[in-house]
C-alpha positions in Angstrom: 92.8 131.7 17.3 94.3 128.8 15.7 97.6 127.9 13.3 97.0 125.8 11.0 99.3 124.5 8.5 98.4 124.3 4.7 98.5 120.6 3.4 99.4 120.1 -0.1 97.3 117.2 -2.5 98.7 114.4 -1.1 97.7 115.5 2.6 101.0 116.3 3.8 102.3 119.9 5.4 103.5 122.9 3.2 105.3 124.5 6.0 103.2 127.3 5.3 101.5 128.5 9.0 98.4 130.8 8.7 96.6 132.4 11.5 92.9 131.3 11.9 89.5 132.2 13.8 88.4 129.1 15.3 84.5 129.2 16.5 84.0 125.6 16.2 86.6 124.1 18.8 89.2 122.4 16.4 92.4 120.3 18.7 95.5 120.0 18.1 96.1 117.7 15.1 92.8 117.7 13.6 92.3 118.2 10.0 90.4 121.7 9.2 88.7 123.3 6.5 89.5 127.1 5.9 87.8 129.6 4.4 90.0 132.6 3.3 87.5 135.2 1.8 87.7 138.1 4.3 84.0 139.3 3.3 82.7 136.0 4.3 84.4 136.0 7.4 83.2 139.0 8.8 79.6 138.3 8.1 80.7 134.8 9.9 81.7 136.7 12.8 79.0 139.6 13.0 81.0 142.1 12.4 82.1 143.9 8.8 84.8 145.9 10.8 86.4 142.4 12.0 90.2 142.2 11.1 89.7 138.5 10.3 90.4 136.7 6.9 90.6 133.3 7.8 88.0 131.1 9.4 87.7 127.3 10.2 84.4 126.0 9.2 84.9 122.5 9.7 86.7 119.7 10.7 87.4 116.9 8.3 86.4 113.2 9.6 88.6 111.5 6.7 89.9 112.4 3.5 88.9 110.5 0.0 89.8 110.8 -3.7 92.6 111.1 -5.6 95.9 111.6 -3.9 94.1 111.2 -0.2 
């Protein structure tokens, strides 16, 4: 399980903490891409009884674009 804080479109924290299933090994600090459809998640995980809703499925190298 990881918190993770939401980032708004400039990259910068929300203040808003949401819990996370973390498969992939995300640190400390790194930048993470959630995926917050609870259907998905459970076929992620295996398992359609899973109480799970949010899931990392990545970790972001840099960030581009507008407002990055």
């Amino acid at each position: 399980m990881l918190l993770c804080e939401v980032l708004d479109s400039q990259g910068q924290g929300t203040g808003r903490i949401i819990g996370t299933a973390d498969w992939i090994g995300a640190g400390d600090g790194d930048t993470v891409l959630i995926n917050a459809d609870g259907d998905a998640v459970q076929v992620y995980a295996k398992n359609p009884e899973a109480p799970l809703r949010n899931v990392v499925m990545g970790i972001v190298d840099e960030l581009e674009g507008k407002g990055a």
